[in-house]
C-alpha positions as a printed NumPy array, in Angstrom:
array([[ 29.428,  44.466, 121.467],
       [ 31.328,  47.568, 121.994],
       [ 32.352,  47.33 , 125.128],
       [ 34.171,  44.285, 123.89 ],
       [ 35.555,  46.049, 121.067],
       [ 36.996,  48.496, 123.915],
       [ 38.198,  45.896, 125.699],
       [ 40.279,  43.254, 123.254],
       [ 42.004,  47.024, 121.608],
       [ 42.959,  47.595, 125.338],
       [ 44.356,  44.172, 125.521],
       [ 46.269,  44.974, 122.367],
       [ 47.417,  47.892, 123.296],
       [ 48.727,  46.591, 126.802],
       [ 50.312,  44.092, 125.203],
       [ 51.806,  45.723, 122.775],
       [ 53.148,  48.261, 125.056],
       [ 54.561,  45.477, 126.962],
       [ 56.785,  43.497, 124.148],
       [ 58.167,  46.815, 123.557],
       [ 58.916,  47.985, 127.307],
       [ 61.029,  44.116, 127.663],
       [ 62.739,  45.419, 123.716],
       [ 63.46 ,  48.899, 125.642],
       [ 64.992,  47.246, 128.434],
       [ 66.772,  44.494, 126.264],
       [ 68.68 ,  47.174, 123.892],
       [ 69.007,  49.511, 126.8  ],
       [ 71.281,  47.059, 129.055],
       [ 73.098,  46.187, 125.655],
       [ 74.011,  49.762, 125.407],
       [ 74.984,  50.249, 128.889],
       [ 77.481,  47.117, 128.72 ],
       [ 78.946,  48.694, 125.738],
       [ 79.589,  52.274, 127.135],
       [ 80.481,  49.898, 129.951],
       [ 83.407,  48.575, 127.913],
       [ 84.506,  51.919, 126.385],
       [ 84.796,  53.126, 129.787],
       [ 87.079,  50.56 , 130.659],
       [ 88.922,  50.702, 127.615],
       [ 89.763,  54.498, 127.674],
       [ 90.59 ,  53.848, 131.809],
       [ 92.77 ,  51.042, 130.743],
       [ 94.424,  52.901, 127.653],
       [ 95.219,  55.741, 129.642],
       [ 97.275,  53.376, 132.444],
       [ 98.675,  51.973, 129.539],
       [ 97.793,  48.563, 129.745],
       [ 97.011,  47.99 , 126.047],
       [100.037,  50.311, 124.74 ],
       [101.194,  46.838, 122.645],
       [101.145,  48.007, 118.498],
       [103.309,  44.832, 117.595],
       [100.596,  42.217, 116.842],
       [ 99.206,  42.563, 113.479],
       [ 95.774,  43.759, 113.071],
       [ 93.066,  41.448, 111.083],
       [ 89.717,  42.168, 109.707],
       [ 88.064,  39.276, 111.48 ],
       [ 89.546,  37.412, 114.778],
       [ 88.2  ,  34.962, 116.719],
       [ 90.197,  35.611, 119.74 ],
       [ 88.878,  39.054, 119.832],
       [ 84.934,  38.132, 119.796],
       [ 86.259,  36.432, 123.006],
       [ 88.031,  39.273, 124.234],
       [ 84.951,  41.706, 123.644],
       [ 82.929,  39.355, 125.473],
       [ 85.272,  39.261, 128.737],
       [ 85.138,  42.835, 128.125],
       [ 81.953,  42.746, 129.138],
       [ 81.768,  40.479, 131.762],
       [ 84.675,  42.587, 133.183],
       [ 82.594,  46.008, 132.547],
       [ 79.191,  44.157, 134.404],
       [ 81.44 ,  42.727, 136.818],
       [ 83.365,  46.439, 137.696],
       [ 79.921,  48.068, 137.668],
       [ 78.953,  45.784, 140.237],
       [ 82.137,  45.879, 142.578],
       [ 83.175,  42.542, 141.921],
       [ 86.221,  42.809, 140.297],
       [ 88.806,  42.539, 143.106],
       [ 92.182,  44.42 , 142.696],
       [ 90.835,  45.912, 139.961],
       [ 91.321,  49.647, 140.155],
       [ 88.223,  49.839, 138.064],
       [ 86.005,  48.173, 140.139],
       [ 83.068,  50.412, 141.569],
       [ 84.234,  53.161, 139.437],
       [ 81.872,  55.919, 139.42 ],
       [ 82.666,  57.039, 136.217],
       [ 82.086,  53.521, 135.251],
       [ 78.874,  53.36 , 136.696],
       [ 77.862,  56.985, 135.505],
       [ 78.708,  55.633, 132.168],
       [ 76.539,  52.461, 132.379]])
């Protein structure tokens, strides 16, 4: 009887060690797309490409969920050289980032 107490707490343990390695992994890529995008923001503020002040800022836009989530793609995309004529693509600040 004790050996099987050994063995269903080491089947616990495994797999509770395992639903949290996939969580690790899960927030961990989150976080790397979103230093991902900061990265490209700051490369792309300092070319200038989003220099435009004249639209007027709102607490909640549709438009921009979109935008954040191309922003994403875009980061992914850069870190994985697919972003042709791009002069963030393959970055290694980009990738050092993510």
């Amino acid at each position: 009887m004790n050996n099987i107490g050994r063995k269903l707490a080491a089947k616990h343990t495994i797999d509770f060690l395992s639903k949290r390695a996939k969580q690790l992994a899960w927030v961990g890529s989150l976080e790397g797309i979103e230093e991902g995008q900061q990265e490209l923001l700051q490369s792309r503020y300092q070319r200038g490409v989003y220099d435009d002040y004249t639209q007027q800022q709102q607490l909640f836009s549709l438009p921009s969920v979109f935008e954040d989530a191309m922003l994403a793609d875009e980061a992914v995309f850069a870190y994985l050289g697919l972003l042709d004529g791009d002069p963030d693509n393959a970055n290694p600040q980009l990738r050092r980032a993510m």
